[in-house]
DODREN-252022 format. One line per 8 residues: their letters; for each residue x, y, z of C-alpha. Coordinates in steps of 0.1 Angstrom, whole numbers, plus 5000, padded with zeros to 4 digits. Layout:
N
a	X,Y,Z | ...;
//
This chain:
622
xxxxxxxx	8227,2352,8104 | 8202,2332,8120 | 8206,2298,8139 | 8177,2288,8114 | 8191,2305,8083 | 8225,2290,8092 | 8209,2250,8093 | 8193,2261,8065;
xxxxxxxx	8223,2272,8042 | 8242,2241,8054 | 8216,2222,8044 | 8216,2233,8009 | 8256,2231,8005 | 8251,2199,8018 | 8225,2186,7990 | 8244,2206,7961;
xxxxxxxx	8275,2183,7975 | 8262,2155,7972 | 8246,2159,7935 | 8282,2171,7924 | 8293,2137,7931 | 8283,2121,7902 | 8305,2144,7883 | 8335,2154,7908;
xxxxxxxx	8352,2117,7909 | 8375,2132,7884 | 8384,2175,7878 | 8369,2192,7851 | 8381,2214,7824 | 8368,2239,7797 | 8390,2243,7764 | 8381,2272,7740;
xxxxxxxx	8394,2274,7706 | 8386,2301,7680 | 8353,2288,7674 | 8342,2263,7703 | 8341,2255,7738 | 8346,2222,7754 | 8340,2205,7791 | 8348,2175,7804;
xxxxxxxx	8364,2155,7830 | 8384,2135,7806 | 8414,2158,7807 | 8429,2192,7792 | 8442,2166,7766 | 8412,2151,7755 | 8397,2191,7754 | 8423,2199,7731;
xxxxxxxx	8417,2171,7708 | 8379,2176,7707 | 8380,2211,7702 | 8410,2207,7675 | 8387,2180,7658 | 8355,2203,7656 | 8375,2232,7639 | 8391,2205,7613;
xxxxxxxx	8355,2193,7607 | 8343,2230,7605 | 8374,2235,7579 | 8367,2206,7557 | 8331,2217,7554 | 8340,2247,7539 | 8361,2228,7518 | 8338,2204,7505;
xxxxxxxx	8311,2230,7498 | 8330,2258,7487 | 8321,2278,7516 | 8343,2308,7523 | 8318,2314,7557 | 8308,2285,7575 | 8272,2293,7594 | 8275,2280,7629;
xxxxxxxx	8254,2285,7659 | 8262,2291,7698 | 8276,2259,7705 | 8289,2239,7736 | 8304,2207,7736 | 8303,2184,7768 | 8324,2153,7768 | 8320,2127,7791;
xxxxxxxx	8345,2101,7805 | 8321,2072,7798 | 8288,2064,7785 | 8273,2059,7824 | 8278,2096,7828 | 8260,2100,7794 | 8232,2081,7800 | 8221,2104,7828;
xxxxxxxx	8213,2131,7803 | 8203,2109,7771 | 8172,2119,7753 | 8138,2097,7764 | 8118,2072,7745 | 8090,2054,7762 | 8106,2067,7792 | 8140,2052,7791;
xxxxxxxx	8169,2068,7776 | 8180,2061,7740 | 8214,2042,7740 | 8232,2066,7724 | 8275,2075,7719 | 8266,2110,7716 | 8236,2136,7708 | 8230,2168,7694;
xxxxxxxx	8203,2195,7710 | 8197,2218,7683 | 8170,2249,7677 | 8140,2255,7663 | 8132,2217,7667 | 8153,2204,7635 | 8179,2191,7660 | 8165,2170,7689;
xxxxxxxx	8122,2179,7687 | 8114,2202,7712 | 8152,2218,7723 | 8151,2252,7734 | 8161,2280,7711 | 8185,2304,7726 | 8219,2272,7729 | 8231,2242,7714;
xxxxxxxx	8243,2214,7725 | 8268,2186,7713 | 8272,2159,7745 | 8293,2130,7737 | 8309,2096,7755 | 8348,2096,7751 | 8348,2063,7763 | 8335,2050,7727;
xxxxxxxx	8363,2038,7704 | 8350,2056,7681 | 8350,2085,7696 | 8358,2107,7667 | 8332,2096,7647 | 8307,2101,7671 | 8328,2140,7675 | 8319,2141,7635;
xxxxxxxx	8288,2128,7633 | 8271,2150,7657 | 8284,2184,7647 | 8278,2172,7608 | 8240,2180,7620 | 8249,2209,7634 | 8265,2221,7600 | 8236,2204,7580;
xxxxxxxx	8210,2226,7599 | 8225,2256,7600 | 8238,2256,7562 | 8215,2244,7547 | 8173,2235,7541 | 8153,2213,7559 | 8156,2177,7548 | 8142,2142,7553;
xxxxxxxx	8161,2116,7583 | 8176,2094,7562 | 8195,2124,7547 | 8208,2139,7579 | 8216,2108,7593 | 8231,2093,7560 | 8256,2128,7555 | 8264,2128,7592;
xxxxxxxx	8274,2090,7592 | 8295,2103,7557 | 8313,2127,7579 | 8316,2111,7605 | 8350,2090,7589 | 8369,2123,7581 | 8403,2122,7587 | 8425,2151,7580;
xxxxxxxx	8465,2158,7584 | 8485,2189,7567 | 8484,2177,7534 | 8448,2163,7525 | 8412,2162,7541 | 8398,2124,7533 | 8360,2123,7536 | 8331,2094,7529;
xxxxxxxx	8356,2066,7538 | 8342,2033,7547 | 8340,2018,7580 | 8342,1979,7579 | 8315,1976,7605 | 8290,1994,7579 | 8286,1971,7548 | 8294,1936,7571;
xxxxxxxx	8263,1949,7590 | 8245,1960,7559 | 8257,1920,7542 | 8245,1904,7574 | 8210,1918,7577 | 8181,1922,7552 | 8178,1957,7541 | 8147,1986,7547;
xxxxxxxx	8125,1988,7510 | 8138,2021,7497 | 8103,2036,7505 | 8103,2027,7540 | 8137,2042,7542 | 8128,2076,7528 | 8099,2076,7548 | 8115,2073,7582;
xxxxxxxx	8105,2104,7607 | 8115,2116,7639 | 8092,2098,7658 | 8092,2065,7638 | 8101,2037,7661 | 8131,2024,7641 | 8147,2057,7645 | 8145,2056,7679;
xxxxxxxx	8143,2020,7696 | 8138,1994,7672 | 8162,1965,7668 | 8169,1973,7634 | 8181,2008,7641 | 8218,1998,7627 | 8202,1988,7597 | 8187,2021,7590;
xxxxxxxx	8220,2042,7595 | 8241,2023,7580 | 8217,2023,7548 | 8213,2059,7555 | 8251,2065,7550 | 8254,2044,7519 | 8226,2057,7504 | 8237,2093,7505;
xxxxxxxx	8274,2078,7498 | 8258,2067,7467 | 8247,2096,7457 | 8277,2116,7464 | 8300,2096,7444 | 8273,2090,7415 | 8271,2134,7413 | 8237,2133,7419;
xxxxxxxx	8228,2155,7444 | 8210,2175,7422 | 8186,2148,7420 | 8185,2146,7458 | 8172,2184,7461 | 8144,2179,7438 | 8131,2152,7455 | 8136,2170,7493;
xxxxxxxx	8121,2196,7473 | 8089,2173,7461 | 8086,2160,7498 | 8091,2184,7519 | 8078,2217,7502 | 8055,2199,7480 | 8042,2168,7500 | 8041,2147,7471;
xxxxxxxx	8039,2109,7482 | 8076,2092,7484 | 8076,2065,7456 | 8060,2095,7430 | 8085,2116,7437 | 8115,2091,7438 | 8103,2085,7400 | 8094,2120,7389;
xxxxxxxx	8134,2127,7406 | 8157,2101,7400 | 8137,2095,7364 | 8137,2052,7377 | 8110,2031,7397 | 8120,2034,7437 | 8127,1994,7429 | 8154,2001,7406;
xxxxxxxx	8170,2028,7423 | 8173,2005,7451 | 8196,1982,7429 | 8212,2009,7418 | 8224,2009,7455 | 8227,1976,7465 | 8249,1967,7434 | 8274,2000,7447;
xxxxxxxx	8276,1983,7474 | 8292,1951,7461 | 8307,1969,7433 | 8335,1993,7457 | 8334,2026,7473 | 8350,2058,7464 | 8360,2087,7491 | 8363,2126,7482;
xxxxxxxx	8394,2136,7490 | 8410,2179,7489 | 8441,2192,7498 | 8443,2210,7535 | 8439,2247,7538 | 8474,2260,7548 | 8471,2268,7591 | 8448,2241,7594;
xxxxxxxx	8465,2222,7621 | 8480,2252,7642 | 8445,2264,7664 | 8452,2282,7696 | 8438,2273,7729 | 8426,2283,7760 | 8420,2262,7791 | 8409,2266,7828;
xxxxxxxx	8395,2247,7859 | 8358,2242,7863 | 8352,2245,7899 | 8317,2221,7913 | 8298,2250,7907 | 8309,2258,7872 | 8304,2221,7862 | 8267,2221,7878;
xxxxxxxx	8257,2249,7860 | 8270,2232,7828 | 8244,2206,7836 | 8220,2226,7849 | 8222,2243,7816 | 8225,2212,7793 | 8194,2198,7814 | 8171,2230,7808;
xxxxxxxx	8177,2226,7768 | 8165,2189,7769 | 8129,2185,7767 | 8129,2154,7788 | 8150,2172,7820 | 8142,2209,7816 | 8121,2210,7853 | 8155,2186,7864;
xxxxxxxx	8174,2219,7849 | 8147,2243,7867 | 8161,2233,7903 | 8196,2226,7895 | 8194,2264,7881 | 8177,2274,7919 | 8205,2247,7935 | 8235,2272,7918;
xxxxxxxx	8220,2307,7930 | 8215,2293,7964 | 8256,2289,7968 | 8267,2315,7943 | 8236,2343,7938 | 8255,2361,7910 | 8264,2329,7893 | 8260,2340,7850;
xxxxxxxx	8242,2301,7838 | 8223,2303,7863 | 8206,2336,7859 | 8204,2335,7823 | 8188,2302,7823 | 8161,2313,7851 | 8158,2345,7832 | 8150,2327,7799;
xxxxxxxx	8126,2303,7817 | 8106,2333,7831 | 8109,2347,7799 | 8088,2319,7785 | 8067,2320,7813 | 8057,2360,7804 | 8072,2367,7841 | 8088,2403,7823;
xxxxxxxx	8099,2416,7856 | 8115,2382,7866 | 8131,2375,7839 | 8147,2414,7836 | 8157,2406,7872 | 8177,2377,7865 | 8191,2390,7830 | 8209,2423,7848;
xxxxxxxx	8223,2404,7866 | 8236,2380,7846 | 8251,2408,7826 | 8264,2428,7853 | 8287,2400,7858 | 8294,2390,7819 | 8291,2422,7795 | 8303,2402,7772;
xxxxxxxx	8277,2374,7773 | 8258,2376,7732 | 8232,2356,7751 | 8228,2382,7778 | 8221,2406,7754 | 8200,2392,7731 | 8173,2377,7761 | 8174,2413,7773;
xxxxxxxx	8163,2427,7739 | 8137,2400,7741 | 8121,2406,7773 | 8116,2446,7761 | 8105,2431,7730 | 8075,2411,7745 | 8067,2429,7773 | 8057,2452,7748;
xxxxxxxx	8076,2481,7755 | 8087,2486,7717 | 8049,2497,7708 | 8053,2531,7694 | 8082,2542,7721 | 8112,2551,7696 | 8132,2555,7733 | 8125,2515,7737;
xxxxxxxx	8128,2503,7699 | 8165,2522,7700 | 8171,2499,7733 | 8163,2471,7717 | 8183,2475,7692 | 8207,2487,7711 | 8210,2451,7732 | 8211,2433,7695;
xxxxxxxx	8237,2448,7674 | 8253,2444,7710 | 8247,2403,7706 | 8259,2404,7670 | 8287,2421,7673 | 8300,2396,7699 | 8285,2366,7681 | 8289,2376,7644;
xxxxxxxx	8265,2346,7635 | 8233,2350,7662 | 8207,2343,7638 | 8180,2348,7657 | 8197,2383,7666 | 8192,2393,7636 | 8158,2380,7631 | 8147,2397,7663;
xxxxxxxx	8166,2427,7649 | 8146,2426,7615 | 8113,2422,7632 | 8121,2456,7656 | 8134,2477,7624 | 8102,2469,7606 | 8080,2477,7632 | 8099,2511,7634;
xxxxxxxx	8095,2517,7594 | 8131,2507,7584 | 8118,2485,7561 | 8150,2479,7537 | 8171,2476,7567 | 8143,2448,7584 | 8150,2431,7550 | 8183,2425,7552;
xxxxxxxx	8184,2418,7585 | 8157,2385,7580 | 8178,2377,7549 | 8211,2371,7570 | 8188,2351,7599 | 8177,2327,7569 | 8211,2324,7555 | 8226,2323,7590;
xxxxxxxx	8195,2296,7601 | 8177,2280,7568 | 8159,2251,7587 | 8141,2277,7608 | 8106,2285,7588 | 8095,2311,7617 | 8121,2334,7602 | 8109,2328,7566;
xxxxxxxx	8073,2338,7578 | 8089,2374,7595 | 8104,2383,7562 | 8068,2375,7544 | 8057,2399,7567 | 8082,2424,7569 | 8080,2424,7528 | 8040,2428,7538;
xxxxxxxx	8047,2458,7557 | 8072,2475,7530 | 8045,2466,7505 | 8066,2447,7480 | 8042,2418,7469 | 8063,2405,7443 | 8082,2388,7469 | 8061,2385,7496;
xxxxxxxx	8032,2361,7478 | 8057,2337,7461 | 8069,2330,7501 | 8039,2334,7517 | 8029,2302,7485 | 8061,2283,7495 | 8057,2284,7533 | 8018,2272,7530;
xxxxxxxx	8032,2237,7521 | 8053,2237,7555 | 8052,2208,7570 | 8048,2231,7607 | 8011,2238,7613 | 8015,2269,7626 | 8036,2282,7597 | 8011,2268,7571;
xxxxxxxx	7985,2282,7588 | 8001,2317,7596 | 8009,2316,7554 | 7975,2309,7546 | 7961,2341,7565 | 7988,2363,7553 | 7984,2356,7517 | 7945,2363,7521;
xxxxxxxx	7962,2398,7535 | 7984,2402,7504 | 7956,2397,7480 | 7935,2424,7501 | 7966,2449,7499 | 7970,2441,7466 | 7938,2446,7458 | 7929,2481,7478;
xxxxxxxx	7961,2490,7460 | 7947,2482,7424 | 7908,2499,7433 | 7922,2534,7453 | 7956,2533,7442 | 7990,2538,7465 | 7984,2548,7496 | 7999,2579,7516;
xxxxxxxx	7990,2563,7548 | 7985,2530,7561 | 7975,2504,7539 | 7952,2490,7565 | 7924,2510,7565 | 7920,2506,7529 | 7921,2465,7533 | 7896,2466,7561;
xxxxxxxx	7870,2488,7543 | 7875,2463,7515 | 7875,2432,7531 | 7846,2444,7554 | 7825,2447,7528 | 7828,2413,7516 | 7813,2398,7546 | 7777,2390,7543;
xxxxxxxx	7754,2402,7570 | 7738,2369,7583 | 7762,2338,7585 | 7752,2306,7578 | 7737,2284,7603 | 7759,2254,7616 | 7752,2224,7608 | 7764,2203,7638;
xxxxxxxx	7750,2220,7673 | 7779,2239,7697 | 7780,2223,7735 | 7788,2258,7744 | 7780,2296,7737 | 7816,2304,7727 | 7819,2272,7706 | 7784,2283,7691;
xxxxxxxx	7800,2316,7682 | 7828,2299,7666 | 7811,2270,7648 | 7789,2300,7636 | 7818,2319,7617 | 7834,2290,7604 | 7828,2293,7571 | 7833,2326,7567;
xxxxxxxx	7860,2343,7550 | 7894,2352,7570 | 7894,2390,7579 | 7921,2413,7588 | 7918,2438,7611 | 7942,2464,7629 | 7933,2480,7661 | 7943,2488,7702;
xxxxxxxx	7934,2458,7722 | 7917,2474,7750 | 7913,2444,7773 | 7910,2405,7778 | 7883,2388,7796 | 7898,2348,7809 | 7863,2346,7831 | 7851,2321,7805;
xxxxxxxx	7884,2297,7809 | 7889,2277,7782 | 7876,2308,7766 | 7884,2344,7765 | 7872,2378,7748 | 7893,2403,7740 | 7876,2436,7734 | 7899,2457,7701;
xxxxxxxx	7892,2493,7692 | 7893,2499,7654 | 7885,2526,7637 | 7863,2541,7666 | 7846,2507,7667 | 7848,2480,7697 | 7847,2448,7689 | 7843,2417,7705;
xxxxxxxx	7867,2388,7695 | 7862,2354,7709 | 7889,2330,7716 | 7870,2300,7722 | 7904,2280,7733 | 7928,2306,7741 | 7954,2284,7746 | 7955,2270,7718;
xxxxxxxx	7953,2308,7696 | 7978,2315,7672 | 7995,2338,7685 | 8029,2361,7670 | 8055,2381,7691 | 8043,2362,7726 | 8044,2329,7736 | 8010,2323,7749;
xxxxxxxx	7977,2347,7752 | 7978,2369,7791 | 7949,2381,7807 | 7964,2409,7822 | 7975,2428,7784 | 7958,2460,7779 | 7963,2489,7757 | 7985,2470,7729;
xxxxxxxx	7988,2473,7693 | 7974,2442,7677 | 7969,2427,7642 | 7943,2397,7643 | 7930,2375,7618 | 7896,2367,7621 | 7858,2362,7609 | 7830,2382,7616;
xxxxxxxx	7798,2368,7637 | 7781,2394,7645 | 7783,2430,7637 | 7806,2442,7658 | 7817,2407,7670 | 7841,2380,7656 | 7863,2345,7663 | 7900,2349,7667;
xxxxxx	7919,2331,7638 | 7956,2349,7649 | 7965,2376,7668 | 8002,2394,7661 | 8016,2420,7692 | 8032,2450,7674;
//
């Protein structure tokens, strides 16, 4: 080795050193039990009770709701000593972190709003003296997501702040009961309208910073303590129902659900208050309190890649993440975090022979990783080695049931899995497959929209249109509008199927022909001028209908930036499809439109401007 090499690798170890500090003061340790995995650097002891308190949680959830299987994801648990450790990974707002004893980083964006997909997160302070119900609330939201549909803020918050009192010995599990500080706070401070409680979001201030934060979880717990005790939850799903599939306006749906003005209701609540508490209460599943463990040292390099890790999944510290990943390979190149998490981010980045790089060798040293396994079956699957390759669709599938059979309840395994079966014909098989990724991941709509599609493909309209109907109310854009294109497609089907009859081919050519000839041959002309030829071309098509089309993408043309054509072959006909802001095209089985693709399978979504020329609505890789 060089003198220059040598400074240089001293220099690093140096700099890693130092950034361990904040962390090496006291020793790290991981604890695994049966279903979770906990670090921290307050002690094997404090492990042990953590993870002991997760699987009682993860028991009385079962017991409450009669749940024989309880759906959880890839989770991992870091506890911190105190909440100055913490604070260095709390989520942003207005660029200072939220004073928090503990957060969640969930998927899909129904946990924190734009975690990655592929890990969870629980992070807590055990410095709190509550710890435990910090240790319950947080993982409640990890239950509430993963069991069940999406709901509104004060309902997640409310049920987590419910569990959050558990307490649980060998005879009885005790849930829902009160804690002092809750209704003193709630008798000290004037309360949110009921309206302005149920109307709470995300990003609303009082959810995040506002001084009357206290105010709106501890109303949040009553309120769904309330309800709970009163046997009303029935009432509770018809009006998340009426709000979040049907976006009817919060007091008209209060009424039409609870059958009372939101006024009275609020009494209703108010008077409980004053009027006593109840708790539910069952007896304690024999075993409960005899969980085995296993524990071991975390070394500096370990416990940097735990936050390298935990950094990546936060929106607000994923570049932080980026370097810490690059900090970790530069001491230990075959380090498993590390690689999977630099994998995963050139993944993202459509880098397929990076990111294949990275996951071999991840999984040379960790065959047993479900991770590994799945992101490898991913990177095949976009690079778009699956189109019409049986060799690559059985090595995809291969790397999945790999996943699931190490992690029984990988939902997006299985969703990834259902998508490659129907693309190779196994269409009851795909089925089932999306089936178990909803019931494994209900909050996640993406996976609702691949089972409309995979019920598309197998030709079963029946079920198909009454989803396709349901997921056009979603509340995600891109969902909504992905529903909306596809049901236009069903009706086409449908209707191909109804004129010519069942097909012996593909249904596609029929709907093209069809849908083709409903296009008239001069569009309108638009009414407010384009600044620009391709927004000219797409203002001209805009009210036309949306067409479907399947074809061989021949190539892409970026020299146009923001714009870009892509030139399609169908049905021995090129055409021209304009993406006037290819960034911002909706796009299905990639993350963002390349210049570079050529010669893939495509299903786009369009309207015709010309023809043999048309704007982009969607484009789907096969």
């Amino acid at each position: 080795m060089s003198v220059h090499m040598m400074r240089r690798s001293s220099l690093v170890l140096a700099v890693l050193m130092c950034s361990f500090v904040a962390h090496a003061d006291q020793p790290w340790v991981e604890v695994t039990s049966p279903h979770f995995s906990v670090a921290t650097d307050g002690g094997e002891k404090r492990a042990r009770e953590v993870a002991l308190r997760f699987e009682q949680m993860r028991t009385a959830f079962g017991v409450i709701f009669k749940k024989i299987s309880v759906n959880t994801a890839p989770l991992q648990i870091i506890a911190f000593r105190n909440g100055k450790e913490l604070r260095q990974f709390a989520p942003l707002y207005g660029g200072k972190p939220v004073e928090l004893a503990g957060f969640f980083l969930g998927n899909g964006g129904h946990g924190s709003p734009g975690a990655s997909q592929d890990r969870q997160y629980i992070a807590l302070d055990l410095s709190q003296e509550d710890s435990w119900g910090t240790v319950f609330h947080e993982y409640a939201h990890l239950l509430i997501n993963s069991n069940f549909p999406p709901s509104p803020v004060w309902f997640d918050e409310g049920f987590a702040e419910y569990c959050s009192s558990l307490k649980m010995d060998k005879k009885e599990i005790s849930l829902g009961l009160v804690k002092p500080e809750l209704p003193e706070l709630l008798m000290q401070n004037s309360w949110l309208k009921l309206v302005d409680l149920f109307s709470v979001g995300h990003d609303s201030k009082i959810y995040n910073r506002d001084d009357r934060r206290s105010v709106f979880y501890a109303q949040s717990w009553l309120t769904v303590h309330f309800f709970m005790t009163k046997n009303m939850m029935k009432q509770v799903a018809t009006y998340v129902r009426m709000t979040e599939d049907q976006h009817v306006a919060v007091p008209e749906a209060l009424r039409r659900s609870f059958g009372m003005e939101p006024e009275a209701l609020e009494k209703s609540i108010e008077g409980y208050l004053r009027g006593g508490t109840m708790y539910f209460k069952a007896p304690t599943p024999p075993g409960s309190d005899t969980v085995p463990f296993n524990s071991r040292p975390l070394s500096a390099v370990d416990v940097k890649s735990f936050m390298a890790d935990l950094d990546y999944h936060s929106r607000d510290y994923r570049a932080r993440g980026i370097t810490e990943y690059q900090e970790v390979l530069a001491l230990q190149p075959e380090n498993v975090v590390a690689n999977r998490g630099l994998g995963y981010d050139a993944l993202q980045k459509s880098d397929w022979d990076k990111a294949g790089e990275y996951f071999r060798r991840a999984a040379a040293q960790d065959v047993k990783d479900p991770r590994v396994h799945y992101l490898l079956a991913m990177m095949m699957s976009r690079k778009g080695m699956s189109s019409g390759n049986s060799e690559n669709l059985d090595a995809i599938q291969k790397e999945l049931k790999a996943a699931i059979t190490l992690e029984p309840n990988y939902a997006e395994a299985y969703n990834l899995l259902g998508m490659t079966l129907s693309f190779a014909g196994e269409k009851e098989d795909a089925i089932a497959s999306l089936n178990k990724a909803i019931a494994l991941s209900p909050r996640n709509p993406w996976y609702a929209g691949n089972l409309a599609s995979a019920y598309l493909q197998a030709q079963d309209f029946e079920h198909a249109i009454p989803l396709l109907q349901e997921l056009e109310k979603s509340s995600e854009p891109g969902i909504a509008s992905m529903a909306a294109q596809q049901l236009q497609q069903a009706e086409a089907y449908r209707s191909a199927i109804n004129r010519h009859g069942p097909q012996s081919g593909k249904i596609e050519t029929a709907v093209e022909t069809v849908k083709l000839r409903e296009v008239p041959e001069e569009p309108p002309s638009p009414t407010t001028p384009p600044q620009n030829a391709a927004e000219k071309r797409a203002v001209a098509g805009s009210s036309e209908p949306v067409l479907f089309m399947k074809g061989v993408l021949v190539s892409v043309d970026c020299s146009g930036a923001p714009a870009a054509t892509l030139t399609i072959s169908s049905a021995g006909k090129k055409w021209k499809m304009l993406a006037p802001q290819a960034k911002k095209l909706v796009l299905m089985g990639a993350e963002e439109l390349s210049c570079s693709w050529t010669n893939r399978k495509v299903s786009v979504n369009y309207r015709k401007s010309g023809s043999d020329q048309g704007t982009l609505v969607s484009l789907e890789l096969e």
